[in-house]
Z-matrix of the N, CA and C atoms (Angstrom, degrees):
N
C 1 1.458
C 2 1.515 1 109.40
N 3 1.391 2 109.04 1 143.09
C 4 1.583 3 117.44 2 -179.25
C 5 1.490 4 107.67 3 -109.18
N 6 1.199 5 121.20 4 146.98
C 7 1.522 6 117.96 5 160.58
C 8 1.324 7 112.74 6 -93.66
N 9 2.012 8 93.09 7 153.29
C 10 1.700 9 91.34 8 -177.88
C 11 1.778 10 78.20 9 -144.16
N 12 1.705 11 87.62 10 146.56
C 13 1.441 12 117.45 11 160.22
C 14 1.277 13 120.18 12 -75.16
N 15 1.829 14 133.52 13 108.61
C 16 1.170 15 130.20 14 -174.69
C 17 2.059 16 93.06 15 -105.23
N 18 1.300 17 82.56 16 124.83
C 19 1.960 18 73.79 17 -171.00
C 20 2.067 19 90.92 18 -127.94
N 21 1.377 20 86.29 19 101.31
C 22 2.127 21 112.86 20 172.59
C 23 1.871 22 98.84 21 -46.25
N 24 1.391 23 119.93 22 101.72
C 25 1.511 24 128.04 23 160.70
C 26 1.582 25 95.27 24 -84.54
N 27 1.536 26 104.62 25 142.26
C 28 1.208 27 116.44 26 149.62
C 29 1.539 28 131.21 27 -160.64
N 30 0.994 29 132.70 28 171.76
C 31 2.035 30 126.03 29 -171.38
C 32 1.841 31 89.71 30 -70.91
N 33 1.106 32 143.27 31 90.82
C 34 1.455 33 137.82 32 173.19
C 35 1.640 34 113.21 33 72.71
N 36 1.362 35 108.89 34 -150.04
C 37 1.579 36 119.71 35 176.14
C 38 1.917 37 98.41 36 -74.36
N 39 0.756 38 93.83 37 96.44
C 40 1.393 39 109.84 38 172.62
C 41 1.902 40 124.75 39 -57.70
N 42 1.442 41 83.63 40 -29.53
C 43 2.108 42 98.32 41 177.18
C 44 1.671 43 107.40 42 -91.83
N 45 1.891 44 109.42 43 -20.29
C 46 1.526 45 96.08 44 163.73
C 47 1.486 46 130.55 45 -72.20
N 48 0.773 47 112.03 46 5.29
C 49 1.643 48 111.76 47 167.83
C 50 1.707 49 107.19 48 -107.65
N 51 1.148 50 132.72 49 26.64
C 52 1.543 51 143.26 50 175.32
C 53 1.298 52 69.94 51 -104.05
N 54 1.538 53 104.55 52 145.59
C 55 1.542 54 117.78 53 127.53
C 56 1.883 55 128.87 54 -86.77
N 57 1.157 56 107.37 55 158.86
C 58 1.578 57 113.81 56 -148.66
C 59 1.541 58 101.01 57 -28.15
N 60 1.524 59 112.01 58 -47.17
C 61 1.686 60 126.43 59 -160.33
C 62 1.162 61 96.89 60 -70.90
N 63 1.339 62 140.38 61 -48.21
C 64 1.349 63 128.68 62 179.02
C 65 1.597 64 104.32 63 -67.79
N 66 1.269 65 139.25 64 -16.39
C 67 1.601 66 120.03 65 -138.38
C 68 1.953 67 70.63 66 -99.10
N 69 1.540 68 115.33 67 -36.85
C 70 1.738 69 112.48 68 -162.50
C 71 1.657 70 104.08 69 -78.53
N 72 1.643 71 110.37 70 -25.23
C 73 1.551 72 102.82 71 161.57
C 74 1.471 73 120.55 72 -46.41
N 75 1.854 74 93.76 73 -64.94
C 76 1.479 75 100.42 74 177.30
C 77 1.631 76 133.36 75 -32.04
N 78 1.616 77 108.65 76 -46.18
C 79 1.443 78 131.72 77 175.64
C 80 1.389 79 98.30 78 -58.68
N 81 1.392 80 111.54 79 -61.63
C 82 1.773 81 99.59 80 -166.66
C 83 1.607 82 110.76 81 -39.73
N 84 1.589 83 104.17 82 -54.01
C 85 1.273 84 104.69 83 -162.22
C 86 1.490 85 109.53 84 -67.27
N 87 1.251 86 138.71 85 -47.50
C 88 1.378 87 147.05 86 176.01
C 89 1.395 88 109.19 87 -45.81
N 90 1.763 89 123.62 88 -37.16
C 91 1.485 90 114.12 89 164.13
C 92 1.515 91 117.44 90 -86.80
N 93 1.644 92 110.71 91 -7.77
C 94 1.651 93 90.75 92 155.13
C 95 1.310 94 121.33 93 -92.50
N 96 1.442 95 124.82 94 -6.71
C 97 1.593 96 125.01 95 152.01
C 98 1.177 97 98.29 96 -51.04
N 99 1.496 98 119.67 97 -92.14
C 100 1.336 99 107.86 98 -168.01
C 101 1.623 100 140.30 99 -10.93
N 102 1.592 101 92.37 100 -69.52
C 103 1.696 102 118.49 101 -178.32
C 104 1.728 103 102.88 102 -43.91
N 105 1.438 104 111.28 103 -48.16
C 106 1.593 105 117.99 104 -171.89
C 107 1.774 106 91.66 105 -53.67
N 108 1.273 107 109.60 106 -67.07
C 109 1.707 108 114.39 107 -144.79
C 110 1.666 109 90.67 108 -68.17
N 111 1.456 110 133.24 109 -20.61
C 112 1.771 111 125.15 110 173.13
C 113 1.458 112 94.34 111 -75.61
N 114 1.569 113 134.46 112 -44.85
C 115 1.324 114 114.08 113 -172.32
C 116 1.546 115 110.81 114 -60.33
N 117 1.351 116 123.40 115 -36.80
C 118 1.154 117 134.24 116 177.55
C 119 1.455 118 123.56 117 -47.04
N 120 1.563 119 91.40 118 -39.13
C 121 1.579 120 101.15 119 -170.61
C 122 1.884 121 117.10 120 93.11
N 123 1.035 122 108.01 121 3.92
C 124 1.488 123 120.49 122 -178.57
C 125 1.385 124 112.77 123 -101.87
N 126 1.577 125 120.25 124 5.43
C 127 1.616 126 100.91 125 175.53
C 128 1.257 127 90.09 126 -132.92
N 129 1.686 128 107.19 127 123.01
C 130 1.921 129 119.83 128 162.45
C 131 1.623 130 121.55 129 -64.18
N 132 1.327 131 103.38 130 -38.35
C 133 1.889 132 118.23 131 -154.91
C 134 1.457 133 103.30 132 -176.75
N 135 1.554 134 104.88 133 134.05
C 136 2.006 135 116.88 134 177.43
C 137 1.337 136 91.40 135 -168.08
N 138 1.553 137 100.42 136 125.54
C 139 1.241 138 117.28 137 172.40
C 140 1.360 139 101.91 138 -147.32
N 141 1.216 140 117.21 139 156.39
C 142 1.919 141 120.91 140 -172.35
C 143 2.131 142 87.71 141 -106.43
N 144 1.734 143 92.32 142 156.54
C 145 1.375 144 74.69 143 -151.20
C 146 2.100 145 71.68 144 -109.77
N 147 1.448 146 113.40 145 178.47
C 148 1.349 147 138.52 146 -175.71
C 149 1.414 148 110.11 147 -83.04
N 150 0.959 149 118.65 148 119.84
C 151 2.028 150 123.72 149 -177.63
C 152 1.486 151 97.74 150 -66.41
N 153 1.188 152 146.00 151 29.50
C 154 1.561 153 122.35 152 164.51
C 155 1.832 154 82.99 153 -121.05
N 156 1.814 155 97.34 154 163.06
C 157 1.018 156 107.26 155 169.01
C 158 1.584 157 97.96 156 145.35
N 159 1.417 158 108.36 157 -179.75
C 160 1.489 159 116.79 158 -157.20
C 161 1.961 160 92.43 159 -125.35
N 162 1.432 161 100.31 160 179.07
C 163 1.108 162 111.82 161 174.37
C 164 1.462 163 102.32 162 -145.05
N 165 1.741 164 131.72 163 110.36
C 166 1.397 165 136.63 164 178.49
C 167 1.612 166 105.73 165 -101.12
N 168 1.823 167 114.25 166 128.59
C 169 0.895 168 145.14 167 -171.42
C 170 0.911 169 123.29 168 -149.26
N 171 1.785 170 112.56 169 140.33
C 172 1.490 171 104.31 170 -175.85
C 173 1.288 172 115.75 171 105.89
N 174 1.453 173 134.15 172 149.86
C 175 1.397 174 142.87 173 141.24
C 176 1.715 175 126.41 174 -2.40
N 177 1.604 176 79.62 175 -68.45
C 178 2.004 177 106.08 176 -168.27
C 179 1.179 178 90.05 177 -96.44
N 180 1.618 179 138.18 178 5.78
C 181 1.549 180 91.42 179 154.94
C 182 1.894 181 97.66 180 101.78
N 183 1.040 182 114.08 181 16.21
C 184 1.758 183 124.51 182 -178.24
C 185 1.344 184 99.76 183 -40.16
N 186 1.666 185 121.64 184 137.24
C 187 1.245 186 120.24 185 147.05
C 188 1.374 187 120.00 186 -113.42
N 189 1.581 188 105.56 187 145.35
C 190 1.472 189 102.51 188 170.92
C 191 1.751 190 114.94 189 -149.51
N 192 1.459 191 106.43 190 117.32
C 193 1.380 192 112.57 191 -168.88
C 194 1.350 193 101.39 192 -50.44
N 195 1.942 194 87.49 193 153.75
C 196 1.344 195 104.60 194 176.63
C 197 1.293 196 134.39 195 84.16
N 198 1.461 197 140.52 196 112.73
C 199 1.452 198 126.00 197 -165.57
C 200 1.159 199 108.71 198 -65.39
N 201 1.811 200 131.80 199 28.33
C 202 1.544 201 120.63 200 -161.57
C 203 1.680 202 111.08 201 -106.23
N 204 0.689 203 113.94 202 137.80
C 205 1.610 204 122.10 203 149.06
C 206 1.575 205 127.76 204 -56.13
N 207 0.995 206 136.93 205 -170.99
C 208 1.248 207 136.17 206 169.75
C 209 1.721 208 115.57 207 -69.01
N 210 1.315 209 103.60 208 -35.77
C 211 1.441 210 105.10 209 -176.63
C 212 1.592 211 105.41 210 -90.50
N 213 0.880 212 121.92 211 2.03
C 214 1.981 213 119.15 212 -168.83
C 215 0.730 214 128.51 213 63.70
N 216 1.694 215 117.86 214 33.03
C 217 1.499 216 111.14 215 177.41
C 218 1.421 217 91.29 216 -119.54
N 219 1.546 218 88.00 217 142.07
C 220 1.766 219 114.11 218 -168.23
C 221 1.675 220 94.25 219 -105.21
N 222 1.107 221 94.56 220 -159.93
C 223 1.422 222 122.56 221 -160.07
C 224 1.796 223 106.85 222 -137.14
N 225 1.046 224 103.25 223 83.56
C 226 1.856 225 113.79 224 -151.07
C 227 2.077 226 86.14 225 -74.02
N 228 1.249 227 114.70 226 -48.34
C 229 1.568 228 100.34 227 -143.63
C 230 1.400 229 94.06 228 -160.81
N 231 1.365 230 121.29 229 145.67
C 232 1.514 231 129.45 230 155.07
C 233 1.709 232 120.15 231 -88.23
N 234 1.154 233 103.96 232 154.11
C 235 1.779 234 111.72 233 148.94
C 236 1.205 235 106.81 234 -132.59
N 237 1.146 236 127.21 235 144.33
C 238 1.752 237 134.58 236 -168.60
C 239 1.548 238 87.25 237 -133.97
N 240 1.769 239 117.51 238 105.48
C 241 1.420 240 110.65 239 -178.04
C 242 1.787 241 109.12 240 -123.86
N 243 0.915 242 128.52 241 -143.17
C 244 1.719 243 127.12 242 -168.09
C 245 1.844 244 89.42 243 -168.80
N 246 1.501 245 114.63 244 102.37
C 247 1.423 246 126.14 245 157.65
C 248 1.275 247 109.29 246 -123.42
N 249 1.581 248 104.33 247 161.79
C 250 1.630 249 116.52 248 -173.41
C 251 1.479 250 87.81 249 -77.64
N 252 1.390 251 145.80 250 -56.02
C 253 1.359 252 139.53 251 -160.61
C 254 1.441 253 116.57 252 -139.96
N 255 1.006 254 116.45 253 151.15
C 256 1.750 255 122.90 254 172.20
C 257 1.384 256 103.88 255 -26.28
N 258 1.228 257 91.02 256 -78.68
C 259 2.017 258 95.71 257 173.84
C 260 1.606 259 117.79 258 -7.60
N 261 1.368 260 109.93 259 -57.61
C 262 1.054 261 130.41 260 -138.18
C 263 1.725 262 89.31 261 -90.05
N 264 1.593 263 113.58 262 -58.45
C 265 1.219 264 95.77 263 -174.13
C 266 1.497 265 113.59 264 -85.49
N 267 1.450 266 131.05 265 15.09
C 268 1.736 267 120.53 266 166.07
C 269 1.786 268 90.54 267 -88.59
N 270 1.008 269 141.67 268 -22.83
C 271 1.264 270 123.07 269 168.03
C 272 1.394 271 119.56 270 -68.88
N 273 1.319 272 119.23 271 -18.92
C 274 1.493 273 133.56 272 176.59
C 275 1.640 274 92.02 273 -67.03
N 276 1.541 275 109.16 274 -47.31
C 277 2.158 276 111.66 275 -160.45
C 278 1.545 277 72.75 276 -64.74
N 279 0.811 278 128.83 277 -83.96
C 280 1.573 279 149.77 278 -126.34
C 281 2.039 280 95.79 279 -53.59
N 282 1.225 281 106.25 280 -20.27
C 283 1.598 282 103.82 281 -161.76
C 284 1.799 283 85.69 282 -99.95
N 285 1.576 284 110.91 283 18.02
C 286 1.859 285 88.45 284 -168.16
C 287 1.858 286 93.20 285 -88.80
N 288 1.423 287 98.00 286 178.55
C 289 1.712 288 96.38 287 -173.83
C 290 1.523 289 111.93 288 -107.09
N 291 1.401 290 97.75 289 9.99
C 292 1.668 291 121.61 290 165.94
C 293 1.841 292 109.06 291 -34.96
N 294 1.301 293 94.17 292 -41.45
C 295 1.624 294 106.95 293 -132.71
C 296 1.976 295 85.93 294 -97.57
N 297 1.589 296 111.86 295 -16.15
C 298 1.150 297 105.09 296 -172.80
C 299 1.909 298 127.32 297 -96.86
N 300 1.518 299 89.70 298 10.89
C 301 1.578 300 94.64 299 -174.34
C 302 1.779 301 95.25 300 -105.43
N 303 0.911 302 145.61 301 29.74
C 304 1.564 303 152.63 302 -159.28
C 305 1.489 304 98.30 303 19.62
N 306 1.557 305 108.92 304 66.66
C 307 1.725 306 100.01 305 163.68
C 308 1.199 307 113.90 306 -91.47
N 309 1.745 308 126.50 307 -8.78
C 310 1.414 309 143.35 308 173.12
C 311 1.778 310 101.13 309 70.00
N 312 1.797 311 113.54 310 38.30
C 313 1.154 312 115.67 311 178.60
C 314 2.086 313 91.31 312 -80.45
N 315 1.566 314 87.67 313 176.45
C 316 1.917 315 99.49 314 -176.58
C 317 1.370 316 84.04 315 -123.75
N 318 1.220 317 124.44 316 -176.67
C 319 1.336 318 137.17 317 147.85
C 320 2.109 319 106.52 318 -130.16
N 321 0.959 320 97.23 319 111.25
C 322 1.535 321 95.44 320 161.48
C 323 1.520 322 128.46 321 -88.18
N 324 1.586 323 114.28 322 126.10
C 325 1.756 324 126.21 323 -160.56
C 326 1.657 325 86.44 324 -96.17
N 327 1.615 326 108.74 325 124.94
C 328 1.494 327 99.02 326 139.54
C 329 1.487 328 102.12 327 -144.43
N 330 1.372 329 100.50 328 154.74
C 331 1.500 330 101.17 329 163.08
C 332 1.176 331 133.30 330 -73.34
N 333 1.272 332 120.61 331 158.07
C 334 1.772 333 116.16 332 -169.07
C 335 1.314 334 98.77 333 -87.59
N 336 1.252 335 144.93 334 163.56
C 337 1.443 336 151.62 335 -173.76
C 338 1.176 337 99.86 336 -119.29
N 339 1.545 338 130.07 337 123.17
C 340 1.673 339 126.50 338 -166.14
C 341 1.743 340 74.63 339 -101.27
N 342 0.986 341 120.57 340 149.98
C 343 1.799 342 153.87 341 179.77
C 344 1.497 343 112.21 342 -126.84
N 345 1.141 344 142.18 343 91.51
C 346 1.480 345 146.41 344 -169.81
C 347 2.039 346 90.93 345 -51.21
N 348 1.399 347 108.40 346 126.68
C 349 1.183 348 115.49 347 156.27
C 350 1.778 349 109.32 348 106.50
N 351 1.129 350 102.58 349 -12.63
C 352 1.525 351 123.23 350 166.29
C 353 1.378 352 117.00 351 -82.78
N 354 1.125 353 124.79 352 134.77
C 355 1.917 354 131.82 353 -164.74
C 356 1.542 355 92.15 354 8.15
N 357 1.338 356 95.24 355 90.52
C 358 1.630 357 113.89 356 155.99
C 359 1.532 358 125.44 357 88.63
């Protein structure tokens, strides 16, 4: 099994435009995603990440508020999962419930690159 980085894009906080009842729908379903892929054995670590923060670039060390880009799409949340193949884990993105409230979030798949001598 390989690990892959599933990293949640979206235009800002993506659950503030839910109202409360949709935002606790949303939750249910995202912890029965979850719960499935730990029974499975395919999810290490997922946490949704906090809209403040900087972006460092450059030589000297550049700061620039905000995890945003030019277009405002942040970087809402990780999943850190374990698939036999690519295949395998964009069907993992593809099954999240991200994709079912029309927040027009993406998920981008990459694999982690094991490096001999790095954590362990």
């Amino acid at each position: 099994m390989k690990e892959f980085m599933l990293l949640i894009r979206t235009q800002g906080d993506h659950l503030a435009e839910l109202s409360p009842e949709q935002q606790q729908q949303h939750l249910k379903k995202v912890m029965t995603y979850m719960g499935g892929l730990m029974q499975s054995g395919k999810l290490n670590s997922a946490q949704p990440l906090d809209m403040e923060g900087v972006i460092i670039s450059g030589a000297a060390g550049k700061l620039k508020d905000g995890p945003f880009n030019e277009t405002k799409e942040v970087i809402a949340g990780y999943f850190l999962v374990q698939a036999n193949s690519l295949e395998e884990a964009i069907q993992i993105a593809k099954e999240n419930p991200v994709f079912e409230d029309g927040t027009g979030a993406r998920i981008e798949v990459r694999p982690i690159k094991v490096m001999e001598g790095i954590n362990g």
